[in-house]
C-alpha positions as CSV (number, residue, x, y, z in Angstrom):
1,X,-22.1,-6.1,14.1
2,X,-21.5,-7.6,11.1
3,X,-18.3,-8.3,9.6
4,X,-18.4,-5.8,6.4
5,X,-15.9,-3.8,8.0
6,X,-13.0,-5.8,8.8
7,X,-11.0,-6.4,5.6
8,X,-9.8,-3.9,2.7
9,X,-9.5,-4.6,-0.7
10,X,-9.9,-2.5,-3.9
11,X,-13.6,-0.5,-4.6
12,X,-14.9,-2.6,-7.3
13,X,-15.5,0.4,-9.2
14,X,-17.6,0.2,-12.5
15,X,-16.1,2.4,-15.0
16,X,-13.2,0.5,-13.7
17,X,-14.3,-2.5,-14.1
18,X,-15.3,-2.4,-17.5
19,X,-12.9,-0.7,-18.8
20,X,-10.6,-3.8,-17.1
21,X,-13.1,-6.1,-19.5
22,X,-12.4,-4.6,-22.8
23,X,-8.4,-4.6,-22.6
24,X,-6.8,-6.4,-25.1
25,X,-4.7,-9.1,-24.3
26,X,-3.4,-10.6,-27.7
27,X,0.2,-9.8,-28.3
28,X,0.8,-9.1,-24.3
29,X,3.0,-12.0,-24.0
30,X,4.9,-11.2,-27.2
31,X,5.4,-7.8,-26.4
32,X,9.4,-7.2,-25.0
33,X,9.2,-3.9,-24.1
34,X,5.9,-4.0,-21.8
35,X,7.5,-4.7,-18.6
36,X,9.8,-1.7,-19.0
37,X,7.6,0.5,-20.4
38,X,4.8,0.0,-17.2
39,X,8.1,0.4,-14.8
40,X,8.3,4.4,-16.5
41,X,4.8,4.5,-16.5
42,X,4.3,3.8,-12.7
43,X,6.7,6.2,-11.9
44,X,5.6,9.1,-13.7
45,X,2.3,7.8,-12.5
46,X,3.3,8.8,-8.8
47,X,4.9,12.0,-9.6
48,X,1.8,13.0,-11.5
49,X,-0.5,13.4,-8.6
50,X,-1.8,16.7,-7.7
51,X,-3.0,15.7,-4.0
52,X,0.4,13.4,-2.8
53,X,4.3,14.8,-3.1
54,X,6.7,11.8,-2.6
55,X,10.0,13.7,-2.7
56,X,13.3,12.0,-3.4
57,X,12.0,9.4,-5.4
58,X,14.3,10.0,-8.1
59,X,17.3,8.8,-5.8
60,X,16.0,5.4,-6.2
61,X,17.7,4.7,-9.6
62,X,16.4,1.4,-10.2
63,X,12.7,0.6,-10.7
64,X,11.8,-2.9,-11.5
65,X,8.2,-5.0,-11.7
66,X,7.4,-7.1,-8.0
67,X,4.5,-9.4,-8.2
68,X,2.4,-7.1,-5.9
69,X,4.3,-5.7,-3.0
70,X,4.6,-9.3,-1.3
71,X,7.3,-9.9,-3.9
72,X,9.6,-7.0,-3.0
73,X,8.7,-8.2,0.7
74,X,9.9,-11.2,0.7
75,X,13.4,-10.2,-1.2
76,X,14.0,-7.3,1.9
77,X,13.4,-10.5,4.1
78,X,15.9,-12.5,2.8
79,X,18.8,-9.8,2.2
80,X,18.2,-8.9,6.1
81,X,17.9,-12.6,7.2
82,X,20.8,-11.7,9.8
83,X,18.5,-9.3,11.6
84,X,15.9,-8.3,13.9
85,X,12.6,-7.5,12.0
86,X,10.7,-4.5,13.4
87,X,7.2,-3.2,12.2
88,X,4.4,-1.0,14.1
89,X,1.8,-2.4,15.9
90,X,-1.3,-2.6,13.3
91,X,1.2,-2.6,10.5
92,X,0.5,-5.5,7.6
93,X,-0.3,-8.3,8.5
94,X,1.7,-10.4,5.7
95,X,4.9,-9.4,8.0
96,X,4.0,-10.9,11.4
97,X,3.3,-14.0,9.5
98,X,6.3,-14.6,7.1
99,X,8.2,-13.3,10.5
100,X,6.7,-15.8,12.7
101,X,6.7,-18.9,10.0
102,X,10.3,-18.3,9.2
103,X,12.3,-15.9,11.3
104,X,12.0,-16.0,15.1
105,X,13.7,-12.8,15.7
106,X,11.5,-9.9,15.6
107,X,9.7,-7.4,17.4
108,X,7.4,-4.6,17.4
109,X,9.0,-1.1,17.1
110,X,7.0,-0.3,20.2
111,X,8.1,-2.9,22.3
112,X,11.7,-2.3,22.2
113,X,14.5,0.6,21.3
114,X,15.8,-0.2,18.2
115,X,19.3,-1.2,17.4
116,X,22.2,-1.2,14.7
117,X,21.2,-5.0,13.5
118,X,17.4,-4.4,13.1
119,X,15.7,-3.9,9.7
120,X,12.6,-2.0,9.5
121,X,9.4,-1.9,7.4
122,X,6.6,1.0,7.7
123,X,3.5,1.4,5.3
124,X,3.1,4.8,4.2
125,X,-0.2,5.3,4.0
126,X,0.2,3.2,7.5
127,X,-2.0,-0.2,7.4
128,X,-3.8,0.5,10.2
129,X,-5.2,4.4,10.2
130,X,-4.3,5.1,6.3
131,X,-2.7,7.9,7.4
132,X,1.3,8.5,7.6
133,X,1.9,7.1,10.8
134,X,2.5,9.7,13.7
135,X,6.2,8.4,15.0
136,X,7.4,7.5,11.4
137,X,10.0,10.2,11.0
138,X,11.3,10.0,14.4
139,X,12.1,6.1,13.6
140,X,13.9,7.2,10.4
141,X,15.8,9.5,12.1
142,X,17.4,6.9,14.5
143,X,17.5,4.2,11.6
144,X,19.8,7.0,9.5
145,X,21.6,7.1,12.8
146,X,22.0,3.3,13.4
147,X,21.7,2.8,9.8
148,X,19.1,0.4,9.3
149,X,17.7,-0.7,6.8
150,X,14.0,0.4,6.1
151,X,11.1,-1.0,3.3
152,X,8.6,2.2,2.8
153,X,5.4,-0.1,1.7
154,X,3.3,2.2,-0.7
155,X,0.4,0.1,-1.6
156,X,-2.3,2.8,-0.6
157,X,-1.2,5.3,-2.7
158,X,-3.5,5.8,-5.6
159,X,-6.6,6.1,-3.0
160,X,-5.1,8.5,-0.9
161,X,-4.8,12.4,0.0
162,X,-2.7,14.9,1.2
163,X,0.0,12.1,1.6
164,X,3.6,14.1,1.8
165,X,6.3,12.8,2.2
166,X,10.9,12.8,1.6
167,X,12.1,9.8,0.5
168,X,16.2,11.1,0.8
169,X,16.3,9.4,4.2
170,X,19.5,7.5,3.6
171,X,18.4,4.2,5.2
172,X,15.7,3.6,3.0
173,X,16.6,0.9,0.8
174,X,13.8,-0.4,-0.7
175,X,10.2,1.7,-1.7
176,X,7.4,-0.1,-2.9
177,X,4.1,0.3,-4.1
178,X,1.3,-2.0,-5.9
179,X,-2.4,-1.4,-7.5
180,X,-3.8,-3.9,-5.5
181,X,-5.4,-1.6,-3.6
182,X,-6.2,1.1,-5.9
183,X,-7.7,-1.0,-8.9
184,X,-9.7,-4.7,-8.7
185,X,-6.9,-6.5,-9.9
186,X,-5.2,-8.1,-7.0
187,X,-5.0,-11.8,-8.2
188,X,-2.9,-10.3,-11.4
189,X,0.0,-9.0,-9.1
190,X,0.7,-5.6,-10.2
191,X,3.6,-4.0,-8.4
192,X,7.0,-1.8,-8.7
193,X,9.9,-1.9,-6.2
194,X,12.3,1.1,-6.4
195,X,15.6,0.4,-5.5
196,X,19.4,2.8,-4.8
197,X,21.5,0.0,-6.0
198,X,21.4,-3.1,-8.2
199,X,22.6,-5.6,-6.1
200,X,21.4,-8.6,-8.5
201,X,19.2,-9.9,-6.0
202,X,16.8,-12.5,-7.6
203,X,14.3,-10.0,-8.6
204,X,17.1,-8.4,-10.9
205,X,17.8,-11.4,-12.3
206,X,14.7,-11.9,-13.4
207,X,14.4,-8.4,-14.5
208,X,17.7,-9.1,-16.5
209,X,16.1,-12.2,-18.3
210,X,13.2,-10.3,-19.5
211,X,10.8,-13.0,-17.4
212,X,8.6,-11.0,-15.4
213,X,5.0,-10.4,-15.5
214,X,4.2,-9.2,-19.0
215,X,-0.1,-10.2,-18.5
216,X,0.5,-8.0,-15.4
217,X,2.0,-5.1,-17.0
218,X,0.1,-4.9,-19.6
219,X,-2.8,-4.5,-17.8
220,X,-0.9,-1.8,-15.2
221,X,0.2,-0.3,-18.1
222,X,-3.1,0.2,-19.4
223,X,-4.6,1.5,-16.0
224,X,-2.1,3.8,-15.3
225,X,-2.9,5.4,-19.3
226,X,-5.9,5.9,-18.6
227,X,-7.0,6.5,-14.4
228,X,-4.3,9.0,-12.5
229,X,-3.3,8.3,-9.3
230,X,-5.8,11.1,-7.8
231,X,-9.1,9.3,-9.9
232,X,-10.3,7.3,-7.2
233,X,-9.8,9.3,-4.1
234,X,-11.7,12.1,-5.9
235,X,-14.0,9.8,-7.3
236,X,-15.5,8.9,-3.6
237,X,-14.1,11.3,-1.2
238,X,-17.7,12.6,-0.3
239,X,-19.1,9.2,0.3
240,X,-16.2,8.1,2.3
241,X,-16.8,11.4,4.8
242,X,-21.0,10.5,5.1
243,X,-19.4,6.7,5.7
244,X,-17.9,8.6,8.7
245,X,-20.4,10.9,9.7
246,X,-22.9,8.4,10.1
247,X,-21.0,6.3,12.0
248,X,-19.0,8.7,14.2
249,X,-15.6,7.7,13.3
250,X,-12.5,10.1,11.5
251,X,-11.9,9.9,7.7
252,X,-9.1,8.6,6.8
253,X,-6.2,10.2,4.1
254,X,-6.8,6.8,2.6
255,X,-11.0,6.5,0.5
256,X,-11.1,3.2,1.7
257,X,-10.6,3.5,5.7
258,X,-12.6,5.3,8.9
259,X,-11.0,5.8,12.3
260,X,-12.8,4.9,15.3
261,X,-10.7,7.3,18.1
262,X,-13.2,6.3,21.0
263,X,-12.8,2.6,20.6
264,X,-16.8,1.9,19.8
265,X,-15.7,-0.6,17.4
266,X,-13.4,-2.4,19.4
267,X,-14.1,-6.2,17.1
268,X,-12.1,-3.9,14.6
269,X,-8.9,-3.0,16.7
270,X,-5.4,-4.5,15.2
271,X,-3.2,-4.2,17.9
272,X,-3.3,0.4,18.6
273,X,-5.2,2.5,20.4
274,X,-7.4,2.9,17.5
275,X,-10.1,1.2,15.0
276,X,-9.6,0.9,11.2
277,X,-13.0,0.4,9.6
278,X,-13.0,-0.7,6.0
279,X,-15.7,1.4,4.0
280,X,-14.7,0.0,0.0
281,X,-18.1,-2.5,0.1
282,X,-20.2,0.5,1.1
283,X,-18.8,3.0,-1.1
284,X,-20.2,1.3,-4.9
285,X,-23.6,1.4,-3.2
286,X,-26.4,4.4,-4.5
287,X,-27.1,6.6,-1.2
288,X,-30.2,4.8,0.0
289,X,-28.5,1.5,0.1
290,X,-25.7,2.9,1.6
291,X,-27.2,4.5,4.3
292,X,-29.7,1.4,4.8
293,X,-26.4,-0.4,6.0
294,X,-24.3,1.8,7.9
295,X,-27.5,2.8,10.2
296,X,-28.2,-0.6,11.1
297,X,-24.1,-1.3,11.6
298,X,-24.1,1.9,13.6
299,X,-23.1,2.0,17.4
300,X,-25.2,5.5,18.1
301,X,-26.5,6.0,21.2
């Protein structure tokens, strides 16, 4: 089978796109306000969808611009240096590799019960169904207990359903979400971390300068005017569920992904018991095209 499947990235949506095209970029970099005004936007962005519900965001105080999610990442990384990195199997794979490059101490959360010095990070939608992930609230509840500290990586909201979730767990330190995913713009790096406490970590101190990302916010600020958070879920809901229909596999909460439950797409497996399949190069094409492809990608019988 061919490898159209494996990775996800952004629909390469056409209104999108051109609308992308036709943003002016002239005063962006003179503009002192643009990095603070995208940070309100984002937010109110996120509490203006009608099919997700994250409650408790307002506890996070401070909301400040990450280049992408990776950004924010790598600051959680640092500040928990001292401890054991945990993640799900199938979780992102940007983690196992900074973990592996740099810090030899870490684990999946499957492998072993977690402890007091460990310090967590779970995708919500998770990587590797685009749904929340089954045993999430359970591993909050004993990281409130131990309390450690826990990343909630948001980058699939904004192509996602029925996605509900509290945010007042008291471990959570750190929430983050980018429109990498959602919009075709992942070379600008686009993303928001929200924060409890300022703690002046180096992405404050950038913040405090005024010398972030104003190209980048500019254009997030422009998206998020003009596209809610619901626009492309909605948009290609019905082509993601004849995307699974045709090949026999479980729509996922997130446009983009299928799930293969009875492992006939094993070349896609990350590490669980089931198969993400990537749909987002499918999804731009008219029917007849699209059907062309998945039939002769098809494991039917």
């Amino acid at each position: 089978m061919h490898n159209i499947f494996k990775n996800s990235y952004a629909i390469q949506d056409p209104e999108i796109v051109d609308f992308i095209k036709h943003i002016d970029f002239s005063e962006a970099l003179w503009d002192n306000s643009v990095t603070k005004n995208f940070c309100n936007a984002y937010k109110n962005w996120i509490l203006s969808s009608a099919d997700n519900n994250f409650i408790g965001l307002n506890n996070f105080t401070y909301a400040i611009y990450s280049n992408g999610a990776s950004q924010a990442f790598d600051m959680f990384y640092i500040k928990n240096k001292n401890r054991r990195f945990r993640c799900f199997k199938g979780e992102y794979v940007y983690h196992k590799l900074a973990w592996r490059n740099n810090w030899n101490d870490w684990t999946f959360i499957e492998d072993s019960p977690l402890e007091f010095n460990d310090a967590v990070v779970i995708s919500l939608p998770f990587s590797d169904t685009g749904n929340k992930h089954v045993e999430m609230d359970s591993v909050l509840e004993i990281c409130d207990r131990l309390q450690i500290p826990v990343l909630i990586d948001c980058i699939y909201f904004g192509i996602c359903n029925n996605i509900n979730f509290d945010l007042s767990f008291n471990c959570i330190t750190d929430v983050v979400f980018s429109l990498s995913k959602t919009f075709p713009v992942a070379n600008a790096r686009i993303g928001i971390r929200f924060t409890k406490t300022d703690d002046d970590d180096l992405m404050f101190v950038y913040d405090k300068m005024n010398y972030n990302n104003r190209l980048g916010s500019h254009l997030g600020l422009n998206l998020l005017q003009n596209f809610s958070p619901d626009f492309v879920y909605n948009k290609y809901k019905s082509k993601q569920l004849e995307c699974c229909s045709v090949l026999n596999i479980t729509p996922s909460n997130t446009v983009l992904f299928g799930v293969d439950n009875f492992k006939k797409y094993n070349q896609y497996n990350r590490g669980t018991n089931t198969n993400r399949l990537s749909l987002q190069d499918l999804l731009i094409l008219n029917n007849l095209q699209m059907k062309e492809i998945l039939y002769a990608n098809s494991n039917k019988q």
